[in-house]
C-alpha positions as CSV (number, residue, x, y, z in Angstrom):
1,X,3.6,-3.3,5.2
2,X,4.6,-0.7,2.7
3,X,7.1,1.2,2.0
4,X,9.2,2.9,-0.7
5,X,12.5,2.4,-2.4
6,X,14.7,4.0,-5.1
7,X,13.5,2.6,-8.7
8,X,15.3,-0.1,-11.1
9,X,15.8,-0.3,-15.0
10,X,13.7,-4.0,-14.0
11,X,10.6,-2.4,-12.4
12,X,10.3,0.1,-15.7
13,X,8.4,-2.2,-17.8
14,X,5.8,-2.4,-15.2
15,X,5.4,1.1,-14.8
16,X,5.2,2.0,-18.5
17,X,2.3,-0.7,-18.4
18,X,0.8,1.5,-16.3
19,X,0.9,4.6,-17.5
20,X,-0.7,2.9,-21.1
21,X,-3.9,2.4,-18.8
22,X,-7.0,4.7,-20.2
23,X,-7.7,5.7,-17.0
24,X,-3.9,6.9,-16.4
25,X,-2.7,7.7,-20.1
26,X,-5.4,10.7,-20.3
27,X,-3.6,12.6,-17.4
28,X,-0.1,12.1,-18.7
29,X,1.9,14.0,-20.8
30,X,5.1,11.7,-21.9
31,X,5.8,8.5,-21.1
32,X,7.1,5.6,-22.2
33,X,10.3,4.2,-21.6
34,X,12.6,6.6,-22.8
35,X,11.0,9.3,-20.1
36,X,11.8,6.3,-17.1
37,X,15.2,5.8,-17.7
38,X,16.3,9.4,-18.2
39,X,14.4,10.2,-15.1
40,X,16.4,7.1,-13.8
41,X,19.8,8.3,-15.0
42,X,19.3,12.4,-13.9
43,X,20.7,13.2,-10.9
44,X,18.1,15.9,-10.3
45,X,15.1,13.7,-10.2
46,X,14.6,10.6,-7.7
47,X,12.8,8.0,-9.1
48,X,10.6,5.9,-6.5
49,X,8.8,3.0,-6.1
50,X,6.1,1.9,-3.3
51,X,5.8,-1.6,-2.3
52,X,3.4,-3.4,-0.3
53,X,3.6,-6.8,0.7
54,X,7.1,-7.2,-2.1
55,X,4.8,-6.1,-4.5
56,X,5.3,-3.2,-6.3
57,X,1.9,-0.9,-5.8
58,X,2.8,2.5,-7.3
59,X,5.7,4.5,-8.4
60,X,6.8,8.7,-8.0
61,X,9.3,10.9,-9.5
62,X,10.6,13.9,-7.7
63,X,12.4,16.5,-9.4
64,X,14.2,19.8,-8.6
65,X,16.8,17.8,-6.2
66,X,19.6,20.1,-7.0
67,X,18.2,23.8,-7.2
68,X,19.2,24.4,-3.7
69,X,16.0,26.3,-2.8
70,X,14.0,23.7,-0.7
71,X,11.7,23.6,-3.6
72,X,11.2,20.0,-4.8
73,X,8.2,19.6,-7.9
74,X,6.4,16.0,-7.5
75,X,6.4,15.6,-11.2
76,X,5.0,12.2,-11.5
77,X,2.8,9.8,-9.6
78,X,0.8,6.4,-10.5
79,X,-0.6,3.9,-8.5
80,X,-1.2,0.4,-10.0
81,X,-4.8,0.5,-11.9
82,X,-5.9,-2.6,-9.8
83,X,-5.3,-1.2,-6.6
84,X,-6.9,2.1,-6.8
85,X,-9.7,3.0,-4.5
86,X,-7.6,1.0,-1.3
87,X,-5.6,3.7,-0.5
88,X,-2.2,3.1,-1.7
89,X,-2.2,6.5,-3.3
90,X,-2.3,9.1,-0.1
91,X,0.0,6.1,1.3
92,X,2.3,6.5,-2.1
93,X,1.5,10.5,-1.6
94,X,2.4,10.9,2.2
95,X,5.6,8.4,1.3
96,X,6.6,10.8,-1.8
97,X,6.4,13.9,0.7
98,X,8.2,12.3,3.6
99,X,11.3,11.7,1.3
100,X,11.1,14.6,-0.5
101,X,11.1,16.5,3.2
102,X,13.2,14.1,5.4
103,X,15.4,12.9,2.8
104,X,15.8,15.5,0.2
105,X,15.4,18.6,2.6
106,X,12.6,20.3,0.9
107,X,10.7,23.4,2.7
108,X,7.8,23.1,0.0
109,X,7.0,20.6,-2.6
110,X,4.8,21.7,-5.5
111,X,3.1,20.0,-8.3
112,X,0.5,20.2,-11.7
113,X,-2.4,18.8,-11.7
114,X,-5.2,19.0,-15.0
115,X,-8.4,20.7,-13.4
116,X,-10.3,18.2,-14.6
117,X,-8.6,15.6,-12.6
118,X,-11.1,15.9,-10.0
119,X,-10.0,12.9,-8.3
120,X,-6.6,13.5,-8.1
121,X,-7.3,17.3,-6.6
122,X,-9.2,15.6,-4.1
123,X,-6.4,13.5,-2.7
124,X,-3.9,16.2,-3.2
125,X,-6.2,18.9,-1.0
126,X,-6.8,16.3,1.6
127,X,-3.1,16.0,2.5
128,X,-2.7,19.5,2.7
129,X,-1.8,20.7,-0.8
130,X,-3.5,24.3,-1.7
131,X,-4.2,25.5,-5.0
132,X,-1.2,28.0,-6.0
133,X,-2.2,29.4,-9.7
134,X,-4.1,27.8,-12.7
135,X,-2.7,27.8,-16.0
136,X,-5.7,28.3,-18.2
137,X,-4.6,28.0,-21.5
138,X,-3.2,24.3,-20.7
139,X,-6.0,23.6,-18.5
140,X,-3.7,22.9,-15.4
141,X,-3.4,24.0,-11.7
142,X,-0.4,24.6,-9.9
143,X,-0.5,23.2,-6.4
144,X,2.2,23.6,-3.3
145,X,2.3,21.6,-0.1
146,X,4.2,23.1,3.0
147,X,6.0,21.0,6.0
């Protein structure tokens, strides 16, 4: 069964370890520890974890939790490099969406994607995400999801 919780300073280390994968690291801009635990310790971002089984499968940041507008940004989202491909991202995805809806009372959730990150598009557009503006110079596309 999976579901998702708030983050820990313990689960960090595991995360960062993800985010060093190849596959991963080339879609990232920081990372590293540092990056966790301020998103940890900012009240304006809630920093999530997905768990399957007890086992930690993926991990999301949301941010924007105190503007007041119903707009929440998913800023951040990785899925273990071993369990790719089994859907535990669009489970991690829909999770991400239903707290940032149910629990954090947003009317629209947006996020950045690189264009090149055809994979990634893919899942977003399948659960409903539409492409808002691109942002050639840094090669990224601005995408918003609606309740």
């Amino acid at each position: 069964m999976s579901m998702i919780r708030p983050a820990t300073a313990e689960d960090l280390p595991l995360l960062t370890a993800w985010e060093d994968d190849r596959d991963t690291a080339a879609w990232l801009g920081e990372t590293g520890l540092a990056w966790h635990e301020g998103a940890l310790a900012d009240p304006d971002q809630d920093h999530v974890v997905a768990e399957h089984d007890g086992t930690v499968t993926g991990f999301a940041v949301l941010a924007g939790l105190s503007g007041g507008d119903g707009v929440i940004e998913l800023r951040r989202m990785v899925v273990d490099p071993g369990r790719r491909g089994a859907g535990q991202g669009r489970a991690l995805l829909r999770a991400a969406l239903a707290r940032a809806y149910e629990h954090h009372g947003a009317g629209r959730v947006w996020l950045d994607v690189r264009a090149a990150n055809r994979r990634a598009r893919a899942l977003y557009e399948s659960e409903g995400f539409s492409v808002t503006y691109a942002v050639a110079d840094d090669d990224l596309i601005i995408m918003s999801h609606r309740r």
